[in-house]
N, C-alpha and C positions, 0 to 999 in steps of 0.2 A: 581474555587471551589465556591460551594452556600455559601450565610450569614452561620454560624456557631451557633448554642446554647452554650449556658453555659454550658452544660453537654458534647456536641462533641467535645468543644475546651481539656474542661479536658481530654480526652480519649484520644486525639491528640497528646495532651502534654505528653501521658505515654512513648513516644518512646523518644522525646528528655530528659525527666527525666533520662532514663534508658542510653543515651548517656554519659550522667553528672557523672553519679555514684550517685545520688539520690534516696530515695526508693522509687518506683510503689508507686500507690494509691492502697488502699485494695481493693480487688476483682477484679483486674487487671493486667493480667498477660503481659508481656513485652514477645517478642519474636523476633529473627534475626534470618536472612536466608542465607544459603551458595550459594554465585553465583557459575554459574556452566560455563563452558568453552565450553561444548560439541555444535556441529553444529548439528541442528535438523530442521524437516520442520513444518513452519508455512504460515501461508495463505497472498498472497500479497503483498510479498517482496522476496527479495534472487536472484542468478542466475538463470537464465531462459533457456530453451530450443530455438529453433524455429521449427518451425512445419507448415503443410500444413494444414489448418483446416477444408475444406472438403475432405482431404484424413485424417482421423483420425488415423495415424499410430503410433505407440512407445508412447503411451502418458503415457504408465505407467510410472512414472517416483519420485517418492514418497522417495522409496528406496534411491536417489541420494539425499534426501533432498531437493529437488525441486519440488515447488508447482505453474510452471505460466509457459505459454509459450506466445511468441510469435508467436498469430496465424494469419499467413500468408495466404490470401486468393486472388489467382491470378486467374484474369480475363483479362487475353489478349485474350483471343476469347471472349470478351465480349465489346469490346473497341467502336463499331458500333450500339450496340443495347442493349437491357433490359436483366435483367438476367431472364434464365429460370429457371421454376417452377425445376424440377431437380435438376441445381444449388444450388438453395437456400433452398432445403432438405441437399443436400449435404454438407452446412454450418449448417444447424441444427444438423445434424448428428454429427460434430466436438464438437460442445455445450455439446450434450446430454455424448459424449466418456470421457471431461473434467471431468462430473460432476461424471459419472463414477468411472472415477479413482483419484478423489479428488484433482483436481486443477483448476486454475481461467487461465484468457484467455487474454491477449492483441493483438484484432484484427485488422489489419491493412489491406486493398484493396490497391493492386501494378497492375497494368495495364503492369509492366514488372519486372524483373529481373536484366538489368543490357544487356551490349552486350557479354554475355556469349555464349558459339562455340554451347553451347545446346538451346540456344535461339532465334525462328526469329523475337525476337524484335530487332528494335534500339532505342540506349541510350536517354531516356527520353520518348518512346512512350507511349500515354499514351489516353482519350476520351475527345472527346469534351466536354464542359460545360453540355450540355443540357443531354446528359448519366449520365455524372457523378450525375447530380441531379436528374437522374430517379431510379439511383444505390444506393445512400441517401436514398431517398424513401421506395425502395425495401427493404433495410438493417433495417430499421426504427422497423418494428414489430419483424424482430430476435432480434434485442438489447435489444428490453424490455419483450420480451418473458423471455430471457436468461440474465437479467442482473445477476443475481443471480451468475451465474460463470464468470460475465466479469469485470475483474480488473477496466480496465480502457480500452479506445477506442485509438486507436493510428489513428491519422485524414486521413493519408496517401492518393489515391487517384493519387496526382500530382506527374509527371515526374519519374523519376528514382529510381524502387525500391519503388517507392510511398514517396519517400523522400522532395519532396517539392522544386525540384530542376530541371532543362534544360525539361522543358514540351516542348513537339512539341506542343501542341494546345494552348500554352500562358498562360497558368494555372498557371504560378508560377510568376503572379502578386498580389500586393496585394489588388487589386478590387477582382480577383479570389478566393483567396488564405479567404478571408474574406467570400465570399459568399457561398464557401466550407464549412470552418470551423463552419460558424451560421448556415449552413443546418445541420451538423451534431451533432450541441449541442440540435438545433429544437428535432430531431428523436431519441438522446438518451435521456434513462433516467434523468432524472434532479438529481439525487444523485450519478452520476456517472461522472468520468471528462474524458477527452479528452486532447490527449497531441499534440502538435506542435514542428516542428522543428525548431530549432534557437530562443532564446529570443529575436530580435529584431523583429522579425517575430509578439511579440504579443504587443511589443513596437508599433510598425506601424498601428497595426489592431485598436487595446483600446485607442491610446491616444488622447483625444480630443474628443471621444464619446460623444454625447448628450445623448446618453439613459447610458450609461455606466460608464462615467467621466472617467478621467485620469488613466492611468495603475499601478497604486500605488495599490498594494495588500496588506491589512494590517488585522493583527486581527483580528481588527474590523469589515470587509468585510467578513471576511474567511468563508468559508460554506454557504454564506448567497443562491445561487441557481443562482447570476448571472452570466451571461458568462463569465465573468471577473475573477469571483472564480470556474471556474469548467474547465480553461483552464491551464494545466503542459508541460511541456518542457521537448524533446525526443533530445540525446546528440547521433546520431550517428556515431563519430568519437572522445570522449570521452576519451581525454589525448594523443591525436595522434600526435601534433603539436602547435606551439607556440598559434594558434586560432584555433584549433580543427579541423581543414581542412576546415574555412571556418565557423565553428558554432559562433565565436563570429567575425562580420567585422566592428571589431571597430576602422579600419581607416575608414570604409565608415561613421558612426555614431558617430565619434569623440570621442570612449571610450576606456579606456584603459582595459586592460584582465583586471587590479583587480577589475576595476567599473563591466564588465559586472558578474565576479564571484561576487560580492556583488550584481547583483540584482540577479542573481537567489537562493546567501543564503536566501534573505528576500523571496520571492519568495515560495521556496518550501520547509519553514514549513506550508506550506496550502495546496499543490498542487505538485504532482508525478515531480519526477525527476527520469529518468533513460535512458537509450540505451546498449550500445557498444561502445569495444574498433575498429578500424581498422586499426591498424600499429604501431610497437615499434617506442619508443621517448621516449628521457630522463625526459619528464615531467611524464612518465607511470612507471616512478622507484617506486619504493617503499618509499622513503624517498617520496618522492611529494602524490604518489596518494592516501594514507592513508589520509592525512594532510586533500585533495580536496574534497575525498569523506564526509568525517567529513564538508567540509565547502558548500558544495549543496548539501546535503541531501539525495545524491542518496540509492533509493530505491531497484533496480534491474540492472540487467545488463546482457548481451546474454553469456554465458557458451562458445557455440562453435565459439564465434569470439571477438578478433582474438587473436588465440589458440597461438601466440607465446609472448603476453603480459601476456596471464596467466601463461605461465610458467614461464617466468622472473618472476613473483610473487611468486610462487613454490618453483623458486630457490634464493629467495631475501628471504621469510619464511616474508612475508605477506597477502596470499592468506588464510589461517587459520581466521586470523582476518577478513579480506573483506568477506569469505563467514558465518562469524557468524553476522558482524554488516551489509551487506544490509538492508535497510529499517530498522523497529525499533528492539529492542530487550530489553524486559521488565527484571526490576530484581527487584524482592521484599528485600527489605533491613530491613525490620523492621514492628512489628505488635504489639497493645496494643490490648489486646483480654480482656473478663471476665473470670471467673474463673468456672464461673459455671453460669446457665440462668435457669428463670422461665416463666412458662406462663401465659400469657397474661401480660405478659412484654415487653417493648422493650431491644434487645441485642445490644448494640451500642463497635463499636470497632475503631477500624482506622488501617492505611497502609501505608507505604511508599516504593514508588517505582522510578527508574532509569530510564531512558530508554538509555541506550550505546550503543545503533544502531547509525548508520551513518542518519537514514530520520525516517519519523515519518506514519503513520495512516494518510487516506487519505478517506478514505471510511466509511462510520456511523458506527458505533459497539455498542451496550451496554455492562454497565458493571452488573453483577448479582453477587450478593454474593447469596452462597447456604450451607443452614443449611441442611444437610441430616442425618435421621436416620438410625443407623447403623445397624440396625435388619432389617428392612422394607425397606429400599432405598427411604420409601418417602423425597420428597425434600420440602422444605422451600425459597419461591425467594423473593429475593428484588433487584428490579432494582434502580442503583444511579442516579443519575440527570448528574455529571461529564460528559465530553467529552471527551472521549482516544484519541481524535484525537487532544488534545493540549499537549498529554502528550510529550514534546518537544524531539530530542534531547540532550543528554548530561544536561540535567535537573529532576532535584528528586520532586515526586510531595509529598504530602500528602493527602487522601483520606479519609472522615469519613462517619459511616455509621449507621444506628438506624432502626433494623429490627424485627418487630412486630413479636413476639413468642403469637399464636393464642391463650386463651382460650381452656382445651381439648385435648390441644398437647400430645402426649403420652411421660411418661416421659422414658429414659433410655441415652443412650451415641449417640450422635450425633458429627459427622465433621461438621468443617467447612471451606469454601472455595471461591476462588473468580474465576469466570468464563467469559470468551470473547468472546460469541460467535459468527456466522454472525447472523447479522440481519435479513438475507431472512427467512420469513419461511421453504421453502424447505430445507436449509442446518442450520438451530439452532438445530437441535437433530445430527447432522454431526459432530462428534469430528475432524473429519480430517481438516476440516472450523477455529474450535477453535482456539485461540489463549494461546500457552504456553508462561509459563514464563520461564523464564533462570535461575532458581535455583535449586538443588539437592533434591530427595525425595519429589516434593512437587506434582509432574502429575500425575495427574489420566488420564488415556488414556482412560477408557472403559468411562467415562462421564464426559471428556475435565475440569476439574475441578482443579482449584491451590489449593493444600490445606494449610490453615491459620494454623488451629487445627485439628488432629485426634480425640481425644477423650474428648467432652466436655460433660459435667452433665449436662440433665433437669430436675428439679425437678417438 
């Protein structure tokens, strides 16, 4: 939070006065807000589909409360050569179905499937270097054409499934495995991350960097645009076994499960954490994986796999809570508003908010408080300086705000309200983009707005 004035602290302090049983300050009204239980969809988090993303099929998907898929884009007829111009409409087409029907994308390139009886791959086929970096390339201008609906890039590419794993072409070293992942931070967006499989994976890549330094992700780093912060960690076997089938080999790197679960807590309050379950284990009970998720941050997770841990959750009556806290989940607790505002005044207020999601904002958002006229729908913006993307975790923040009421404003009854929306231009007028809070009576659906106050006075 920025330095504070003498006049924000006081406004700030109306909500813990109001905590105390103390009385408001005059002209300050104190306000609390009912958290709400209900599962609803928000942009960027939650259980995900998987999908073929140049077959753009079932993408409606809204209704289920789910706003992300995993888009899968196989190219094993492509494993020999460049992708064709066909193709790569064919991937735009997936983009354009997303934005469609209001959801965001983690795309992933598999050069196979897996040795499935409907597949003439074998396990791990996958392209030589010199493709895979022409396939980079080629991918390079849809990423940034389309970042606007892309979560986040899933690096994939090598061996099996694009998982990072038994390459026939050698790819899943980490000479490869590095000059993969830097081609494709090169060609994405630079406000967009890229996730990797296994945390040792970015141990081995980062540590001892000369352009990079050490793989220590801190604060202090977080967001700043280097590789370093813009690389997250993909769990594709996600409570299946004592080291996750292999995601943490900390016999090989002398660390024990709680060391490697403590580096990816610190880890990813900055940067994406999520995958899939693939197989019951008594680590995936419900007594543990509530605890887990809470303690790496996971953001998202695949819906249709694997369908027999979800129902163990179902039927353990912890699946209610995992699909409300994925990723974050804002709750407004309290609000010091004025009582009434004039113009060519500033309106200074404050806020206090939750966030009891399991992970946190990972992608830029502004925040906007919005004074609207109740007769005319004109709006009133102020954008905060705040980053939502530290709003932690199981952490309460405080927010203050000092919003110039114009000179000439027309007087009558105005809301007022705080608003998340995406950043991209293309989807900041997109309520489906917006971000809701988790409180009762406070959404505006038709203009994505939390409201603070219904009915405030301008004189």
């Amino acid at each position: 939070m920025s330095k504070l004035t003498f006049s924000q602290v006081f406004i700030a302090a109306a909500i813990m006065i109001f905590m105390i049983g103390c009385p408001t300050p005059v002209g300050v009204e104190v306000i609390t807000f009912e958290e709400s239980m209900e599962a609803f969809p928000n942009p960027e988090r939650g259980f995900h589909h998987a999908r073929e993303l140049p077959r753009p099929e079932s993408f409606d998907m809204r209704a289920e409360n789910i706003t992300l898929i995993y888009g899968r884009i196989s190219a094993d007829k492509f494993r020999d050569r460049p992708f064709t111009e066909e193709f790569l409409q064919a991937i735009q087409n997936g983009f354009d179905e997303a934005r469609k029907n209001g959801i965001k994308v983690n795309p992933r390139v598999a050069y196979n499937h897996g040795p499935h009886e409907d597949s003439h791959a074998q396990y791990g086929d996958d392209a030589p270097i010199d493709i895979v970096m022409t396939h980079i390339k080629q991918l390079g201008p849809l990423w940034r054409k389309n970042k606007d609906v892309i979560c986040l890039v899933d690096a994939g590419f090598i061996g099996g499934w694009g998982e990072w794993h038994s390459s026939a072409n050698g790819l899943d070293s980490i000479h490869y495995k590095k000059q993969i992942l830097f081609g494709i931070l090169d060609e994405v967006p630079k406000d967009r991350m890229v996730v990797i499989r296994t945390p040792h994976y970015k141990r081995h890549i980062f540590t001892g960097s000369p352009l990079f330094g050490d793989s220590v992700l801190t604060r202090e780093r977080a967001f700043d645009g280097s590789n370093l912060a813009r690389v997250g960690h993909l769990n594709d076997c996600f409570l299946a076994s004592e080291n996750d089938v292999g995601t943490y080999p900390y016999g090989e790197d002398g660390w024990t499960l709680g060391e490697e679960l403590n580096f990816i807590e610190a880890e990813s309050r900055y940067v994406p954490f999520g995958g899939e379950t693939c197989g019951v284990h008594e680590r995936a009970e419900c007594s543990n994986a509530v605890k887990e998720m809470a303690k790496v941050h996971i953001n998202w997770i695949n819906i249709d796999y694997n369908r027999k841990v979800l129902k163990g959750w179902k039927a353990d009556n912890c699946y209610a809570e995992i699909e409300r806290r994925l990723g974050y989940r804002f709750v407004l607790r309290g609000a010091g508003v004025p009582t009434a505002i004039h113009a060519g005044e500033a309106l200074k207020l404050s806020f206090r908010l939750e966030n009891v999601g399991f992970g946190e904002l990972f992608n830029p958002r502004k925040i906007e408080i919005v004074l609207t006229n109740q007769e005319s729908g004109a709006e009133i913006i102020s954008i905060l300086p705040d980053d939502p993307r530290f709003w932690g975790a199981g952490v309460e923040v405080d927010v203050t705000a000092s919003i110039p009421v114009p000179l000439g404003q027309s007087a009558g009854l105005y809301s007022l309200g705080l608003r998340l929306p995406d950043i991209e231009p293309s989807l900041h007028d997109d309520v489906r983009y917006a971000i809701r809070l988790a409180n009762k009576d406070i959404w505006v659906p038709e203009t994505g707005v939390n409201l603070l106050v219904r009915d405030l006075k301008l004189d």
